[in-house]
Structures are given as structure tokens and as C-alpha cells.
GURO-256114 format. One line per 5 residues: number of its first residue (from 1); for each residue x, y, z of N, C-alpha, C. Coordinates in pm, whole numbers, plus 50000, padded with zeros to 5 digits. Each point is the difference from the previous one (the first is absolute). Layout:
<rs>
NUM	X Y Z X Y Z X Y Z; ...;
</rs>
This chain:
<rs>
1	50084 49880 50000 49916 50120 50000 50087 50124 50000; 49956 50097 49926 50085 50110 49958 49982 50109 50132; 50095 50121 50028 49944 50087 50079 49861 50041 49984; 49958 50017 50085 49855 50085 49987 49991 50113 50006; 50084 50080 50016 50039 50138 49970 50042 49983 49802;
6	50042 49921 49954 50009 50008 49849 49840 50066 49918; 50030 50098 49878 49918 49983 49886 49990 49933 49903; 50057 49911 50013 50016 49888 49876 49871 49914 50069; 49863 49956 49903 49957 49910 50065 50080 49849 49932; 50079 49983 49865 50077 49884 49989 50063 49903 50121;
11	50043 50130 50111 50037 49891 50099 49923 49970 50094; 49868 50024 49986 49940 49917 50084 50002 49850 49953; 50023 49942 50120 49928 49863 49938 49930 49888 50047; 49908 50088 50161 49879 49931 50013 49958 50126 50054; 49849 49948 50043 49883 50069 50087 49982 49923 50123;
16	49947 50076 50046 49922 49935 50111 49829 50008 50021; 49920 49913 49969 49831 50015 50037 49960 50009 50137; 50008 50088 50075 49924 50015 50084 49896 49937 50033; 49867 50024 49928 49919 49887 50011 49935 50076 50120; 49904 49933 50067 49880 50048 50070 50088 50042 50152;
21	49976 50116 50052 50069 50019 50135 49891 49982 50081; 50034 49876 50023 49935 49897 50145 50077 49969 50063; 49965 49936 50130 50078 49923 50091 50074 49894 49957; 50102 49959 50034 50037 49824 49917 49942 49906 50013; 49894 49970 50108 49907 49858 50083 49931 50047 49880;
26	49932 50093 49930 49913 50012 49904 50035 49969 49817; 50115 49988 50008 50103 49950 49885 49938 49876 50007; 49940 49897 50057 50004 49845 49935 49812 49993 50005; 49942 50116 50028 49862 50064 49970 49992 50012 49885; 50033 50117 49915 50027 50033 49880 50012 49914 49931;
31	50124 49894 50020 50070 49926 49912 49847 49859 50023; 49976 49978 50031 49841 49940 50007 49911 50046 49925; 49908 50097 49998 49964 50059 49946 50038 50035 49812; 50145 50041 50008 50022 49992 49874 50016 49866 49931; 50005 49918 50040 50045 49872 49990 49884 49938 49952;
36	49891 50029 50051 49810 49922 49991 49961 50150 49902; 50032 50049 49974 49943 50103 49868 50060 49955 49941; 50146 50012 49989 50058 49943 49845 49983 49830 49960; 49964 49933 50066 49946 49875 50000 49901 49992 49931; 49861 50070 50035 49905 50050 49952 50004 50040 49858;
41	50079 50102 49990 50043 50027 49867 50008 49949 49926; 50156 49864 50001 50063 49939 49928 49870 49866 49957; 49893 49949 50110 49905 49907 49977 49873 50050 49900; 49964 50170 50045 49896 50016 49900 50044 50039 49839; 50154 50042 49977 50026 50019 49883 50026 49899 49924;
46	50061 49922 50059 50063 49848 49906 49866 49918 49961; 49853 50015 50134 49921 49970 49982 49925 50049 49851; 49967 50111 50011 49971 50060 49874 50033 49967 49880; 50126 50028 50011 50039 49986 49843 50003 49821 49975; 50001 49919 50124 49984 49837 49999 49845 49983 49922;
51	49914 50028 50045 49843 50055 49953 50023 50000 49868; 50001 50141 49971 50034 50026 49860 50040 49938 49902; 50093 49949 49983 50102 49969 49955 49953 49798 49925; 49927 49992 50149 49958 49850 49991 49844 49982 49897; 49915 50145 50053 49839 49972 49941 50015 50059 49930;
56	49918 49930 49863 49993 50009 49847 49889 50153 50007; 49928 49991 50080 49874 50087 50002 50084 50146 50040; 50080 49990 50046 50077 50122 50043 50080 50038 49936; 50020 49983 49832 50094 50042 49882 49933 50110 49959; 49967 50121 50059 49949 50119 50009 50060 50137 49987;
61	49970 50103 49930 50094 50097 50007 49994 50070 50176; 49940 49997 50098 49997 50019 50108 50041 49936 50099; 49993 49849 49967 50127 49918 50081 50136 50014 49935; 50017 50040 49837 50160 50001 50032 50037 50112 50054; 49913 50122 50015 50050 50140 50056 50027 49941 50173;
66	49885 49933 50067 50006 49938 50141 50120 49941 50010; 50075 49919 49912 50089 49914 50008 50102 50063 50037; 49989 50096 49897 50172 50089 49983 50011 50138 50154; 49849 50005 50082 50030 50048 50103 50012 49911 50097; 49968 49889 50042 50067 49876 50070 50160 49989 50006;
71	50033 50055 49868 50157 49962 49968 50048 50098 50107; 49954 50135 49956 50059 50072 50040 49999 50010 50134; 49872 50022 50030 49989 50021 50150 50109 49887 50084; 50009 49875 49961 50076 49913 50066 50161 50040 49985; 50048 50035 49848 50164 50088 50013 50007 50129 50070;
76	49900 50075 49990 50054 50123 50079 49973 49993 50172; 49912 49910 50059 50020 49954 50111 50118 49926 50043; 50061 49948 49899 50106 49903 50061 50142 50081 49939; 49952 50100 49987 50158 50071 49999 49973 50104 50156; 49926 49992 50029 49997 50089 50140 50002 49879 50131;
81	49935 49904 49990 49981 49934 50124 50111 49921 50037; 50056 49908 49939 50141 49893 50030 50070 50121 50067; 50040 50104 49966 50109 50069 50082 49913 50059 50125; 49909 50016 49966 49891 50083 50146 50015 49850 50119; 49956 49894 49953 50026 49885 50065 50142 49948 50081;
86	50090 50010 49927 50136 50012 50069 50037 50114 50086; 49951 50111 49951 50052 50123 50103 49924 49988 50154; 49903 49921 49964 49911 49994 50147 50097 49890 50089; 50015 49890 49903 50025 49849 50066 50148 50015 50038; 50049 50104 49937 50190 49932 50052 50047 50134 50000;
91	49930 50121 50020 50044 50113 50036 50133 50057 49903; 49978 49935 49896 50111 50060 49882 49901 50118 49935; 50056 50096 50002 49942 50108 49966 50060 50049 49833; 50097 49926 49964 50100 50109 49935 49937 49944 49845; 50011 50063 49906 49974 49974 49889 50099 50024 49884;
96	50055 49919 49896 50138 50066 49916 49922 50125 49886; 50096 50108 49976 49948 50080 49908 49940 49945 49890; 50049 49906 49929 49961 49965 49892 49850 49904 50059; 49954 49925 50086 49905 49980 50062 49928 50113 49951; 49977 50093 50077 49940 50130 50066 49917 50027 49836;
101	50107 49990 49909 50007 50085 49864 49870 49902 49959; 50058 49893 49988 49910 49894 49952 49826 49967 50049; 49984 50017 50144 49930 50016 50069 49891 50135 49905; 50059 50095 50007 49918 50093 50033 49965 49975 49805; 50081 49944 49898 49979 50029 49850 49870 49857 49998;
106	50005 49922 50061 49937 49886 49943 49841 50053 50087; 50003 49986 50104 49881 50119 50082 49954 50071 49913; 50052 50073 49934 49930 50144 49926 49962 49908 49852; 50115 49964 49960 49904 49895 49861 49896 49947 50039; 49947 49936 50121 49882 49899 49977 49874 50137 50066;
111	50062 50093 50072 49851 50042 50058 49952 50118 49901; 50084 50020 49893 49967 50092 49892 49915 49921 49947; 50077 49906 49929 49935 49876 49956 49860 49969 49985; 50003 49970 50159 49854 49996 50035 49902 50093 50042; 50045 50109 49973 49915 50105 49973 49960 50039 49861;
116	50045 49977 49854 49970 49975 49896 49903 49875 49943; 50069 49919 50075 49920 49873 50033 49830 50042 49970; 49973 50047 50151 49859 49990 50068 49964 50073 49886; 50056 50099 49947 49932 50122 49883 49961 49918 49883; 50110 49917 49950 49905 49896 49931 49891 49903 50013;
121	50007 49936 50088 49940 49963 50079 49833 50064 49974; 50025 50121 50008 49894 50081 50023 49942 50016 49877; 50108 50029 49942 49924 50014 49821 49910 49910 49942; 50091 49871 50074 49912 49846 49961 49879 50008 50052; 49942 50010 50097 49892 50045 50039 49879 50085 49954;
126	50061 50106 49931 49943 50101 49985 49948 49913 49839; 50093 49954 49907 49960 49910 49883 49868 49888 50026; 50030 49943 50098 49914 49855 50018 49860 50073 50062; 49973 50112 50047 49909 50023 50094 49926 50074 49848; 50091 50117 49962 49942 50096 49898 50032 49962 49862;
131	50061 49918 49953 50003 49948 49872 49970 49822 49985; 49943 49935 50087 50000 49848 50033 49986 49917 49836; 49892 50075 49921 50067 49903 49858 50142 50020 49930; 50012 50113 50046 50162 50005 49929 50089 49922 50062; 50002 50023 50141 50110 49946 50130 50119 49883 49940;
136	49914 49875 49907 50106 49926 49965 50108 50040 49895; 49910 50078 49943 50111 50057 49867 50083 50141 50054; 49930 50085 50081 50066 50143 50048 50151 49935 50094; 49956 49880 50081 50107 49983 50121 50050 49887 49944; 50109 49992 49879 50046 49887 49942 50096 49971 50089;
141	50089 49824 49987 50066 49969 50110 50133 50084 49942; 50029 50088 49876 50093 50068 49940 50011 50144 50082; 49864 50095 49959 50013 50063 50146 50012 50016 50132; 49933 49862 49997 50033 49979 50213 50196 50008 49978; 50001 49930 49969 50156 50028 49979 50049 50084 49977;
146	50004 50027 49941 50061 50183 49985 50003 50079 50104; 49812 50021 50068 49980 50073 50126 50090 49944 50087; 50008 49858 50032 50093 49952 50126 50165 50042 49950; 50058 49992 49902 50159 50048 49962 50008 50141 50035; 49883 50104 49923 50034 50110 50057 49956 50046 50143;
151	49941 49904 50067 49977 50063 50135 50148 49962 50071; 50072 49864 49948 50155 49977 50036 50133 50117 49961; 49940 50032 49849 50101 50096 49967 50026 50156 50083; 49872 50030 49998 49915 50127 50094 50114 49973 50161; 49960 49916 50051 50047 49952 50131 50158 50010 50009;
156	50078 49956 49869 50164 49914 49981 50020 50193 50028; 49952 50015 49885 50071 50151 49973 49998 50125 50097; 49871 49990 50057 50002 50080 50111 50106 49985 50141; 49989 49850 50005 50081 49956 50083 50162 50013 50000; 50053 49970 49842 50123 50055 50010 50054 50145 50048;
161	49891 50108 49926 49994 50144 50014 49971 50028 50163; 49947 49944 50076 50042 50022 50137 50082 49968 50105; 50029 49850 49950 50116 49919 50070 50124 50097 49926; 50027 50039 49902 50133 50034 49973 49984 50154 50060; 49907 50069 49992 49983 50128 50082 50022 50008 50128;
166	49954 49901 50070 50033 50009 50153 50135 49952 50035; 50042 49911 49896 50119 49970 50053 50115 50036 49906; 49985 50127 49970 50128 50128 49969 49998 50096 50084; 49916 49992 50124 50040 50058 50127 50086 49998 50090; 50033 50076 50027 50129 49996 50114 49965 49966 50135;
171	50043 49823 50091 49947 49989 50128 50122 50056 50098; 50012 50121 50045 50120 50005 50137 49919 50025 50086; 49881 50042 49991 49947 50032 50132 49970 49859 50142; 49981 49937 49902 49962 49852 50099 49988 49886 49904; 50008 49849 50040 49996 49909 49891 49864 49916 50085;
176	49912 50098 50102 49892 49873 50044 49874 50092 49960; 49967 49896 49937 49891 50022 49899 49852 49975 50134; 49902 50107 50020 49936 49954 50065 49821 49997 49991; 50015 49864 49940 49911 49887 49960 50029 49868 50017; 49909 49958 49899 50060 49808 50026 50000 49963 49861;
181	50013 50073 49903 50102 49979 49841 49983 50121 49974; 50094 49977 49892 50040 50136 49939 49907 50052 49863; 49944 50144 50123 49956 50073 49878 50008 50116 49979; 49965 50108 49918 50082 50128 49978 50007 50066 50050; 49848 50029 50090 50028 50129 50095 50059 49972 50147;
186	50014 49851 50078 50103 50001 50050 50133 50023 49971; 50012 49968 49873 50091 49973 49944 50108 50190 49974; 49884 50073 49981 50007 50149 50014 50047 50093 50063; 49928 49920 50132 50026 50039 50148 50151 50022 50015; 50069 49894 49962 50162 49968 50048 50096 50086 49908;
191	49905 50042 49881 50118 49984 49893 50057 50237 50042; 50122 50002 49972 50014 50162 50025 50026 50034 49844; 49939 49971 49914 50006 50061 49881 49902 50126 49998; 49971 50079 49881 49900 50084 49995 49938 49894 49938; 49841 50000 50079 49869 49923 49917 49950 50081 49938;
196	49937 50131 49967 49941 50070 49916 49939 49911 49903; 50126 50020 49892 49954 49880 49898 49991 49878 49967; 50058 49915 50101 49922 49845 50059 49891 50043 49993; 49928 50086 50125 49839 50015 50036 49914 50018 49869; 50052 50095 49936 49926 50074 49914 49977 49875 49853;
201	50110 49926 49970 50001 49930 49944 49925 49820 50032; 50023 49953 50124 49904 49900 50071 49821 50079 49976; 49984 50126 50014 49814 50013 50005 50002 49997 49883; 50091 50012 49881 49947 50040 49867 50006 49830 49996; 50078 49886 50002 49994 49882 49976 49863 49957 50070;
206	49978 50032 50109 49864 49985 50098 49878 50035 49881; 49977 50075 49976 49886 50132 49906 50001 49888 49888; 50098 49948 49904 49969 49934 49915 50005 49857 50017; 49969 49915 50108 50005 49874 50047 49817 50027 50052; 49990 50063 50067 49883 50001 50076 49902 50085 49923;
211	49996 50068 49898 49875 50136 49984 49978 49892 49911; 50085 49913 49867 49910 49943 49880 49937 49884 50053; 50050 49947 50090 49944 49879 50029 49851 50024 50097; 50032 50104 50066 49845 50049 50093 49915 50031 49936; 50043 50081 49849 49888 50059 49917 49968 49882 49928;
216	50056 49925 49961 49896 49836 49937 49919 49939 50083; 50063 49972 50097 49886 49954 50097 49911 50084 50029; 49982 50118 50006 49870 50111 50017 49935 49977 49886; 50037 50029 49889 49964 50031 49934 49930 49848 49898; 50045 49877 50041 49908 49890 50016 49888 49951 50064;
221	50058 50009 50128 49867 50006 50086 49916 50084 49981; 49989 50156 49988 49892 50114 49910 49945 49919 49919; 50046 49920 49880 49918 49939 49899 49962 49902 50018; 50049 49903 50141 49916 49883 49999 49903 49993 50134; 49997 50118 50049 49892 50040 50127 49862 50054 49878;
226	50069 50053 49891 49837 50077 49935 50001 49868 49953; 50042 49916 49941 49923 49919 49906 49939 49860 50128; 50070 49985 50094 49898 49955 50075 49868 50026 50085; 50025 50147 49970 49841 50071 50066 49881 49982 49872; 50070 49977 49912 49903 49978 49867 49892 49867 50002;
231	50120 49920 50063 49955 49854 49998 49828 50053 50096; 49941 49885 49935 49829 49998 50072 50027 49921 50103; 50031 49865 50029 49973 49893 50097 50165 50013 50076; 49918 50007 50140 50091 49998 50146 50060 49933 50015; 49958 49826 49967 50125 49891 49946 50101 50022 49890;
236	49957 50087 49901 50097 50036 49916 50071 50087 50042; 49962 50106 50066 50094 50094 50059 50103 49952 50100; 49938 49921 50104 50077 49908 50095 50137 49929 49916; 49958 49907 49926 50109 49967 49898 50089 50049 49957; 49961 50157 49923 50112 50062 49956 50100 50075 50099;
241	49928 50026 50081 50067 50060 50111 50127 49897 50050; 49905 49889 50084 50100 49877 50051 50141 49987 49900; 50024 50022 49885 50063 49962 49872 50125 50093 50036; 49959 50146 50072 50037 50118 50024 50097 50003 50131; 49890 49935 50116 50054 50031 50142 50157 49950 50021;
246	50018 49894 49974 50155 49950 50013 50107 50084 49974; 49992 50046 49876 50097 50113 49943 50004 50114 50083; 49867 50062 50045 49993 50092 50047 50067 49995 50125; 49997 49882 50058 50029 49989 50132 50217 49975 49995; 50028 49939 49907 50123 50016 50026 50056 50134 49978;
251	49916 50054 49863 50100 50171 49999 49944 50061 50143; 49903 49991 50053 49972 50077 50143 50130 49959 50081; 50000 49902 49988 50091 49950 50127 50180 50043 49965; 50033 49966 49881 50141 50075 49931 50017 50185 50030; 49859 50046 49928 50032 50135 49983 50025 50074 50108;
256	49872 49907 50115 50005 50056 50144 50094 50017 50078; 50108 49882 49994 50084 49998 50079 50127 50066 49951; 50042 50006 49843 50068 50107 49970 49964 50112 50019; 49899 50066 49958 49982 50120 50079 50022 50058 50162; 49931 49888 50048 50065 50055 50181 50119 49978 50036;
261	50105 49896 49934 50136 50003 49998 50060 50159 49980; 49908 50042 49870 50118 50100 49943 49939 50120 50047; 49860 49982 50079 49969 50138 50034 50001 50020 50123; 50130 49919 50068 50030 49990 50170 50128 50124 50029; 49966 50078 50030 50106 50078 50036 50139 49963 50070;
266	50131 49991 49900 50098 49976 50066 50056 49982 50161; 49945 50091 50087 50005 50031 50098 49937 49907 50102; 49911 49936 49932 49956 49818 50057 50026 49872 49908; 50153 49948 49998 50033 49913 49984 49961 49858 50025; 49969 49969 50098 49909 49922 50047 49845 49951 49923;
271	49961 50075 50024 49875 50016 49908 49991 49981 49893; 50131 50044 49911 50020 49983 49865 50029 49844 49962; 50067 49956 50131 50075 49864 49959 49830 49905 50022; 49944 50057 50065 49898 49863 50050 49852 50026 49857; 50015 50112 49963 49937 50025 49870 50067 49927 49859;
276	50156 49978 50055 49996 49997 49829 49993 49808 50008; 49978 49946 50134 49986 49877 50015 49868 49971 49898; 49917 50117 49980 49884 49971 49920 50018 49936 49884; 50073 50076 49949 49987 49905 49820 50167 49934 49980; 50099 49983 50130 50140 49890 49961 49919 49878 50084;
281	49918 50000 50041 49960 49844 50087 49850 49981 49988; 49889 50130 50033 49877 49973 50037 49909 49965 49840; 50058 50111 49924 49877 50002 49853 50063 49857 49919; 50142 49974 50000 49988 49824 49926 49928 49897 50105; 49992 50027 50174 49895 49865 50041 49862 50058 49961;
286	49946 50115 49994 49880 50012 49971 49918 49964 49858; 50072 50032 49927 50012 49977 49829 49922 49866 49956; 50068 49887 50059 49954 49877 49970 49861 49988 50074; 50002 50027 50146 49918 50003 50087 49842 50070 49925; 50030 50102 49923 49895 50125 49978 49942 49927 49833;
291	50128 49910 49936 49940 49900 49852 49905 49909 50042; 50052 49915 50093 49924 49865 50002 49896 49983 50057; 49992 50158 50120 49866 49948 50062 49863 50068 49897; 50069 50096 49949 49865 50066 49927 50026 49953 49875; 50066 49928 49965 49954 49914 49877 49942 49853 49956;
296	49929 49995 49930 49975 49861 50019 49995 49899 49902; 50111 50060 49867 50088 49946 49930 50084 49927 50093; 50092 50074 50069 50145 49968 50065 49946 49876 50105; 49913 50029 50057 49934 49940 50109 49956 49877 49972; 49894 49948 49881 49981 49911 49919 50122 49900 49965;
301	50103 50088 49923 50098 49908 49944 50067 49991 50161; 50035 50032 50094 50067 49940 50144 49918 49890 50040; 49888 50023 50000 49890 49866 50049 50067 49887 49894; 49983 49995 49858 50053 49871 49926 50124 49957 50049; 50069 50126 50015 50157 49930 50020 50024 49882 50157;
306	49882 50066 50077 49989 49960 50150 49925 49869 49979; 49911 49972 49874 49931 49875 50016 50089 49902 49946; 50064 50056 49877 50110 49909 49996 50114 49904 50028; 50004 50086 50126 50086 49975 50073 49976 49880 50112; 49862 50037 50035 49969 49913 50067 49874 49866 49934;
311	50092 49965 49891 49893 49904 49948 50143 49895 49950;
</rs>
């Protein structure tokens, strides 16, 4: 480890995660806890895409969009938790730079990702609800593809442009990062460079990650709330809706918790860390949780797989 009085951040060459300031008797709490969420996790995603993957009835342009957020939700959870898990269990705190780097680039690829994701996602919706004779020809398995590459490309690229931004900062001020992985605005905190244009440049990456993808989803749901008020029969409306709620319920649960992450005032750290637990641990166990029970595609094909099993 280099002086910490240096401006070179090259010689740094670890961090330290802080991680939750608790007592230590409460360290093998946590590490419980995180341990039965990411469990959770790792069972309802593998589950999913196991589903999928297996029922013929589920070769759908809406299960492969489901699929490819299963993926994700399960990689970008498991680039935060294995090290959250060790820092609890064996009190190694330290992380190598190139870690840190890696950490925070593969993080930002999948939760961009999956914020492009849901926007397609949404579009699909908005087709099957408001265009349903077209749906097979509008949502070819050529476009689902496409939408899923560029919601990856969207994600890769943004992600490089911030991982290499944050880390052409200079760390002398301190090398303990305080969170429980590395992300930018802890990451901020430490660094004694001028941020100006970090900041200014992170909201403009923010503004175009978050405004196109919010305005599709508005601006879907607008067209598939009128065309279901059109519908005459309450079972039909019920239907289209139900078709609706799932989606709705994971971007609630994503957008929500990024937002109170990022709209936590520095000055409560704490708060910030137990918020941004929302969408690195809570929105991939909810995800699967929020498909299978309100669907009854997913639900259906789990019953076969379960009778199968036991026959």
C-alpha cells in the first residue's frame, strides 16, 4: 500500500469496505441474513430461468425478456454478496484495486442493463395488450433480440464510461471505502481530486440511463391503461391488467429503491447503505417472488415440473 498522503491513485492497491457500523456480536447477524437472501436469490433465479427454459408453452417474447432478468438479477447480486459474506464471516475487510474496479464495472453493466431491460419489457406489453393481432409478427424472436443486446450494449457502455471515470481519480485522502462494495459516491467521498466534472458528468450519464427508459414505460402504460378502460367486461379488464401487474411491480420495486439510495443525503451514510440493499439483494429475491405468484403461466408450468417429479 502506497502512502496515503500520495496523489497518484496508481499506488493504491487496495480498499477497505467498511460495511455496516455495528457491533461485531452483530457481524454473524448480518452475515445470516445475507446469507438466506442471497440463497433466496440464487434459488428463485436459477429457478426461473430452470422454468423457462424447460416449458415449451413459455417460448414467449415475455418469458425470454423474464429470462434475461433472472440472469441478471442473479450476476449482479453475486458480484455484491460473496464479498459482503466474507467481510462479515472472517472480518477481512480489504478488497484489491483491481477487485474494487471490477466490482463496481460489472454492478453498473447489469443494473443499467436491467433498467433497459424492464423498458422493453414494457414495450412488449404495451404490443400484446394494444396491438394483440399483430403481437406475433410486431415482437419477432429477431427483435426480442436486438432489444435484449441493446439493453446489454446500453449497460457495457455506460458502465465502462463510469468505471473508467471514477477510477482516474486520485485516492490520498483515505483508501476505506465506506460501504459494503464499491460504488461511486463512496467511492467520491475518499477521492481529493476536483469532482466538478465527475458530478456533472455521472447526472448527465444518470439523465440518459434513466429519463428514456422512464419515458417508455410512461408512456406505455398511458396507452395500455386507455385501451384497457375501453375493454367492456371486468374479466377482460382483470386479465389485461393481471398481464400488467408483475412488470409493474418489479420496476416499482428497482426504481424505488434506486431512487431512495440516490436521494439519501450524503450526510447519512448509513441509510444510504441499508437503501441501496434494495435493488444489490432485495429487488433480485423479489423479482422471481412478484413472477410466479401472479402468474399463472409460470405457476402452471412449476406444478408439471413438481408432478413430474413425483411420479
Amino acid at each position: 500500500m502506497g502512502d496515503r498522503g500520495t496523489s497518484n491513485h496508481s499506488e493504491v492497491t487496495d480498499f477497505i469496505l467498511v460495511g455496516f457500523r455495528v457491533r461485531p456480536e452483530l457481524h454473524i447477524l448480518l452475515f445470516l441474513l445475507f446469507l438466506l437472501v442471497y440463497a433466496m436469490v440464487l434459488l428463485g433465479n436459477v429457478g426461473m430461468m430452470a422454468i423457462i427454459m424447460t416449458d415449451p408453452q413459455l417460448n414467449t417474447p415475455m418469458y425470454f425478456f423474464l429470462g434475461n432478468l433472472s440472469f441478471i438479477d442473479l450476476f449482479y447480486s453475486s458480484v455484491i454478496a460473496p464479498k459482503a459474506l466474507v467481510s462479515f464471516w472472517s472480518q477481512s475487510k480489504s478488497i484489491s484495486f483491481a477487485g474494487c474496479v471490477t466490482q463496481l464495472f460489472l454492478f453498473t453493466l447489469f443494473i443499467v442493463t436491467e433498467g433497459f431491460l424492464l423498458a422493453a419489457m414494457a414495450y412488449d406489453r404495451f404490443i400484446a395488450i394494444c396491438n394483440p393481432l399483430l403481437y406475433s409478427v410486431q415482437m419477432s424472436a429477431h427483435l426480442c433480440a436486438q432489444l435484449v443486446a441493446g439493453s446489454y450494449f446500453c449497460g457495457c457502455a455506460s458502465s465502462v464510461l463510469q468505471t473508467s471515470m471514477t477510477f482516474t481519480l486520485s485516492f490520498c485522502a483515505s483508501r476505506a471505502i465506506d460501504h459494503f462494495y464499491c460504488d461511486d459516491r463512496p467511492l467520491q467521498r475518499i477521492s481529493c481530486s476536483d469532482l466538478y466534472i465527475h458530478k456533472k458528468v455521472s447526472f448527465f450519464l444518470c439523465s440518459i440511463i434513466i429519463l428514456p427508459t422512464i419515458i417508455v414505460i410512461i408512456v406505455s402504460y398511458m396507452y395500455i391503461v386507455s385501451t384497457v378502460l375501453k375493454i367492456r367486461s371486468t374479466e377482460g379488464r382483470k386479465k389485461a391488467f393481471s398481464t400488467c401487474s408483475s412488470h409493474l411491480g418489479a420496476v416499482s420495486v428497482l426504481y424505488g429503491a434506486v431512487s431512495f439510495m440516490y436521494l439519501t443525503p450524503d450526510r447519512f451514510p448509513e441509510l444510504s447503505k441499508v437503501a441501496s440493499l434494495g435493488y444489490t439483494l432485495v429487488t433480485p429475491m423479489l423479482n422471481p417472488l412478484i413472477y410466479s405468484l401472479r402468474n399463472r403461466d409460470v405457476t402452471e408450468a412449476l406444478r408439471k415440473i413438481l408432478e413430474k417429479k413425483n411420479t
